[in-house]
N, C-alpha and C positions, 0 to 999 in steps of 0.2 A: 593243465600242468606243463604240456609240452611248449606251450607258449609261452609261459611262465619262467620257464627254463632259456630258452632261448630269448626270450627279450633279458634275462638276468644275463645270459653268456655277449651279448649286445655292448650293453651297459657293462661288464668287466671288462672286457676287450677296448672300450673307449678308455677306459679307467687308465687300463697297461700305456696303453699309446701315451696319454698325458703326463704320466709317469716318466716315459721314457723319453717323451720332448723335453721336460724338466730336469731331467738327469745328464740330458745330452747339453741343454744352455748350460747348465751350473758346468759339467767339462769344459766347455767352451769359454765362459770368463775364464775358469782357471788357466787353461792353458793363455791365452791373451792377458792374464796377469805376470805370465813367466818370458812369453814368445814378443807381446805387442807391447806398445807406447799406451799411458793413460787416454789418449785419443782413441783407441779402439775400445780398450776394457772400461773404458770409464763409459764410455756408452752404452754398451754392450750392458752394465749395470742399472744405468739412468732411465733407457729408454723402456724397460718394461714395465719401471713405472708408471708412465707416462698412458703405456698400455692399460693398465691396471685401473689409474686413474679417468682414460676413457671410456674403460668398460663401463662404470658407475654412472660416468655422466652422460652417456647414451642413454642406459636404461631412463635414467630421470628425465632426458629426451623425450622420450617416446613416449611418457606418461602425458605430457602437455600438447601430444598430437591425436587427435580422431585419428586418423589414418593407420590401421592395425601394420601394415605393411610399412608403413616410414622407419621404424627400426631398422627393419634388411638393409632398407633404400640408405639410410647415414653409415652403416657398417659398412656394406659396400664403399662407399665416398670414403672411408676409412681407411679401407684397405688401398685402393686407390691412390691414396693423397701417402702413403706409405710409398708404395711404389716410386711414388713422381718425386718423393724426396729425394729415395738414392739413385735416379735421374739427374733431379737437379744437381747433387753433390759432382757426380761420375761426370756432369757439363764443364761442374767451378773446376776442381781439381784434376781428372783426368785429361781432360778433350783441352782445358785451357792451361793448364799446370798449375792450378790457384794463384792466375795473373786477375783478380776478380776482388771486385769488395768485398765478396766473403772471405778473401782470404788476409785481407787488411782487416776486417773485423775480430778476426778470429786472432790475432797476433796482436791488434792493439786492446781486446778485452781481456786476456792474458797479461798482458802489461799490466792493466788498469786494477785487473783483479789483486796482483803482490801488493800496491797500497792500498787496496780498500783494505784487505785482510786485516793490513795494520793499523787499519784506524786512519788511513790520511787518503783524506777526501776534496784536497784541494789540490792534485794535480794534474799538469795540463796535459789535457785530452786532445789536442793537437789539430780540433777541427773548434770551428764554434757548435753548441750545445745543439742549439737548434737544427735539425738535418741529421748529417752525418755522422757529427760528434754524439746525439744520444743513442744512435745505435751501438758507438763503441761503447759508453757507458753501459747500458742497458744488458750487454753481451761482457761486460767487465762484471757487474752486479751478480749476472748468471755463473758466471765461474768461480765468484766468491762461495756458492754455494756447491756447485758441480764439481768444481775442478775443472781445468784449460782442456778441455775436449769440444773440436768440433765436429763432431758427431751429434756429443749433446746439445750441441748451439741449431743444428740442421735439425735435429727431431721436435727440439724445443719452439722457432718460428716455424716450423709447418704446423707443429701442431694447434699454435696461435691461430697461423691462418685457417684449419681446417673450424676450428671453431665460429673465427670469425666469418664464417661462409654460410654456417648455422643461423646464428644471427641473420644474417640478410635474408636468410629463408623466413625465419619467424618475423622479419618485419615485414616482408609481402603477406604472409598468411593473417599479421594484425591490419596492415591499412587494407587489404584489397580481400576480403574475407572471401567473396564466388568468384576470387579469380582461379585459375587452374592451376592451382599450385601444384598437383605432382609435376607436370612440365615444368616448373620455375625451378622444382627442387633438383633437376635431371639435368637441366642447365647449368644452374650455378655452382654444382656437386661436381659436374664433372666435364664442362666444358676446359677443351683444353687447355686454354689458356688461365683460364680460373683455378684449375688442376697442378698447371707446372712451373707456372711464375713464382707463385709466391711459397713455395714449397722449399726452402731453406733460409739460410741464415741472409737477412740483410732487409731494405727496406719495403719489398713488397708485401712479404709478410706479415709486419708488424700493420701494415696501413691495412690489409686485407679485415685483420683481427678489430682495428680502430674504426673502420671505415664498418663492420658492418654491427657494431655495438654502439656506434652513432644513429643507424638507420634504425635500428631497433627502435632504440630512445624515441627518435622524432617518430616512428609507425606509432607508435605508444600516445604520445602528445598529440597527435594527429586524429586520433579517434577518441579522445578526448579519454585513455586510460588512466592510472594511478600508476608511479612507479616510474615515470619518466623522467625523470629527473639523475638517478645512478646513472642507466646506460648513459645517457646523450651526452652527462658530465664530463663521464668517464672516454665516452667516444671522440668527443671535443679536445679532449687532452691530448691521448694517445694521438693523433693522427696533427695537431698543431707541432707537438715535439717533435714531430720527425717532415712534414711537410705540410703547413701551414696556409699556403695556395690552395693547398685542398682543401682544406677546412674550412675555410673562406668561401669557395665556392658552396661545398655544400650545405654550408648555415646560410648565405645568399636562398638556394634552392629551397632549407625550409622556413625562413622569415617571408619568401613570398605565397609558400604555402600556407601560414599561419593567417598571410593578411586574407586570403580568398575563401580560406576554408567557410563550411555553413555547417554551423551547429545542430546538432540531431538530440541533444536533449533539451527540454526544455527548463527557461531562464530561472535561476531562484535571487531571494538578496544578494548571496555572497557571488553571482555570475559577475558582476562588475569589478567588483574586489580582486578574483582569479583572471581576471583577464588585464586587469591594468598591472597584476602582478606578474603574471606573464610575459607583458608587453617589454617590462623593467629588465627583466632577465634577456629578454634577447637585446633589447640597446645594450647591455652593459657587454655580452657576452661578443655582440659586432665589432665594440669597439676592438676587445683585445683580440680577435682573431685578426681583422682588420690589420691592427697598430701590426704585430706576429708577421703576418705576412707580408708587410711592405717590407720590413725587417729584414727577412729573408731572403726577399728580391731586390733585394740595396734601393727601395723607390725613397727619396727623399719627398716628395708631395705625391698624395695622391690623386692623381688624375688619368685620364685614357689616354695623354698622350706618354706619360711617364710608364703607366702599366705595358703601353705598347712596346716602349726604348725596352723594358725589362722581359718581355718574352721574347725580342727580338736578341738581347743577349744572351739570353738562357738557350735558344733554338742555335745561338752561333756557337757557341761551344760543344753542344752536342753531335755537330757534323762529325761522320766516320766515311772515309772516301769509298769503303768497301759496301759499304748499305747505305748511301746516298740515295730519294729521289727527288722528283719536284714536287713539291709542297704545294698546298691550297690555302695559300692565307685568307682568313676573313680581315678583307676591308673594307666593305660592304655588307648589308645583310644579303643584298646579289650572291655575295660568296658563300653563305653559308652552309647551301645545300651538296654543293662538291665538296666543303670542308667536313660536311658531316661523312660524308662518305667516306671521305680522305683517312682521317681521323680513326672513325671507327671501325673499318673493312678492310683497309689496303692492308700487305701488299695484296694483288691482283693475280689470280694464276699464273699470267703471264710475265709478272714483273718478279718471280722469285726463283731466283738462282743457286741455291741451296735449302738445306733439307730443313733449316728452321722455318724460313721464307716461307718455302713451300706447307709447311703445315700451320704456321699463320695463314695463307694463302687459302687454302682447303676450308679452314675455319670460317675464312672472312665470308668466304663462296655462301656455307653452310647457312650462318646469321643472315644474308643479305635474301637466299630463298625462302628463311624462315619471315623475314621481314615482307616478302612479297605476299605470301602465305598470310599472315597476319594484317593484310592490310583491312579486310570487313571489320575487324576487331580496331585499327585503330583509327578509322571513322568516325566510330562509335567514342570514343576512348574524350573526345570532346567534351561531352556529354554528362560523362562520369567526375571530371575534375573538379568542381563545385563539393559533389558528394564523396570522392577521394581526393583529398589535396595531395596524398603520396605521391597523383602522378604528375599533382604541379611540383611539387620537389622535386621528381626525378626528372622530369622535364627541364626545368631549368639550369638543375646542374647538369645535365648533359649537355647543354646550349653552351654554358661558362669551360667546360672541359674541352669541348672543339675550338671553341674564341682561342685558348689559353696554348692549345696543342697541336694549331691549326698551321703551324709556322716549323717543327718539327720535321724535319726530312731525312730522318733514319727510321727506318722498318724495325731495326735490332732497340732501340731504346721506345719507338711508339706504339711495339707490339707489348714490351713489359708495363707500360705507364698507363695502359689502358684498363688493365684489370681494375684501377679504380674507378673505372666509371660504365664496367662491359654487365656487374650486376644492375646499374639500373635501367639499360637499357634491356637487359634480358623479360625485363616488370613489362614490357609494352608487348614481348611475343607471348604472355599468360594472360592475356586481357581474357574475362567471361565471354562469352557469345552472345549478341544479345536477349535470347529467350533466358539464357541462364541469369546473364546481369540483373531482368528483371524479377525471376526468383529470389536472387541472394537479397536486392533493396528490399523485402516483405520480413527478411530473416534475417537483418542485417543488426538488429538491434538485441535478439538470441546470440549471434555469434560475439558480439562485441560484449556482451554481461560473459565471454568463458574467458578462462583465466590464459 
């Protein structure tokens, strides 16, 4: 009885508390509906639905993972990826005054929002569509619904991204079933860069969220599941609309996984049928990503020496005299190995002169000893790529991200640009061991029949 009583006095006292967290938010909009701008209270509003709405889709999370303990592990990432938002914001607005694309997004979706409201949906957006211009739209769409708050535009792309990080986990956990995924998920959850970049409003985010409902798709198509066709669709899209170069590369990455991969079920009639209809869908699907990204990089033929003129102008415009260094361009495959390094590690402890630097710097250290550490595992990793093509996709677009980034000599823009390509290389420090590898290939056809 007395235990009875006391877990009942427990359980009332949580009750009180919640209450009075509840009682305390509803004061708080109100007062911010009398005191603040709809940029406060409108968030203040928005965002606990957003909460509300993750609660549910956690739980449904967690249902599709063995791992009893991956719920904590995503809440945590959660809370987390909350945090690095009002980081991120306290970066755009305080520390820079909202001299930042979020703060042109945030004022031309506003704009954009009073004619959609009214029905007119044919005016100009002030950049072309492709890139920059659908993030203003996209952030114009959102406000038709929100109202001009960026707050709600900062909770709304992180939490894009935070989802999209999801994704990338569950596409390692379908192509690479014995690879070590609590580490991949501890990485990708919460490595910092992964954490703080793309955690408000602007194009990190949205490609975070694209970029890993792509990887989905193809982990799905890769292991020859049902149901790949939405994500990849949909991943292809999202991340073509806003950068195109990427999606180029990364359909390169899985069209050559497709060609290599080795089938684990065996052949029936209709195997010839699915795979010539397969084959269709990625010609048609290269063309336009292809056609999309010469588009965007003004290349009028496509060729390597036009690709080259185009990141050589892309890398020139990027210069900032305050985060300048020397760059490793690949022009040679000689180069390639400094460039990957370049590329995906620097800056260098020693090359970072402030406090961003320096914890890019920290990071880079972090990856580059985990990579050392993982070197037994990627030996081995040869070996596997036949029976995982996920890590000839990931391999290859990692290869096409250095080619493309190799030429880049700002720290400040090639520490943001990387987050698209820092999850797949994170797939190569979760490789199995190989006692375990050879475990998972006996089971590999158990975990591939689970949903």
């Amino acid at each position: 009885m007395v235990g009875l009583r006391a877990g009942s006095g427990r359980v009332r006292s949580v009750e009180l508390i919640g209450l009075g967290a509840v009682a305390a938010y509803v004061a708080l909009v109100g007062w911010a509906t009398t005191q603040g701008s709809y940029h406060l209270w409108g968030g203040l509003v928005v965002v606990p639905v957003l909460v509300l709405l993750s609660v549910y889709l956690l739980a449904l999370a967690a249902r599709h993972d063995r791992d009893p303990t991956f719920l904590r592990l995503l809440a945590a990432a959660f809370v987390v990826k909350a945090l690095a938002t009002v980081a991120r914001y306290w970066m755009a607005f305080v520390l820079y005054g909202g001299s930042t694309d979020a703060g042109t997004y945030d004022v031309e979706g506003a704009r954009l929002a009073e004619f959609y409201s009214l029905g007119i949906f044919d005016v100009d957006i002030g950049k072309p569509l492709i890139g920059t211009g659908f993030i203003r739209v996209l952030t114009g769409g959102l406000y038709v619904f929100t109202g001009p708050s960026i707050f709600v535009a900062y909770a709304f792309y992180s939490w894009l991204s935070f989802w999209g990080l999801y994704f990338l986990y569950r596409a390692f956990r379908t192509a690479v079933p014995d690879g070590n995924y609590r580490r991949y998920a501890v990485l990708v959850l919460f490595l910092p860069s992964m954490v703080f970049w793309p955690s408000g409003l602007g194009k990190e985010a949205w490609m975070t969220f694209g970029i890993g409902l792509l990887a989905f798709g193809a982990a799905r198509l890769l292991v020859g599941h049902r149901g790949w066709i939405i994500p990849l669709s949909a991943g292809l899209a999202a991340t073509a609309l806003a950068r195109p170069h990427i999606t180029a590369a990364m359909f390169a990455g899985l069209a050559v996984a497709l060609l290599v991969r080795r089938r684990n079920r065996p052949a029936t009639a209709l195997t010839p049928l699915a795979w010539i209809g397969t084959f269709g869908l990625v010609v048609v699907a290269s063309v336009v990503v292809v056609t999309q990204a010469a588009q965007f990089l003004n290349i009028q033929e496509i060729s390597p020496t036009s690709v080259d003129a185009a990141i050589d102008a892309t890398a020139e415009r990027t210069n900032e005299a305050d985060s300048t260094f020397d760059a490793v361009a690949v022009n040679s495959p000689i180069d390639l190995p400094a460039a990957t390094v370049s590329v995906l590690f620097r800056p260098f402890l020693f090359e970072a002169h402030n406090i961003p630097a320096l914890v890019a710097a920290v990071e880079g250290t972090l990856l580059l000893v985990l990579v050392a550490l993982a070197l037994p595992r990627l030996r081995d990793a040869s070996k596997q790529l036949l029976r995982q093509p996920y890590l000839v996709m990931s391999m290859t677009y990692i290869l096409l991200f250095v080619y493309a980034f190799s030429n880049f000599s700002n720290f400040g823009i090639l520490t943001r640009e990387r987050v698209q390509v820092l999850p797949f290389v994170l797939v190569f420090l979760a490789l199995p061991r190989k006692d375990r590898a050879k475990a998972g290939k006996k089971s590999r056809p158990i975990l591939e029949a689970a949903p």
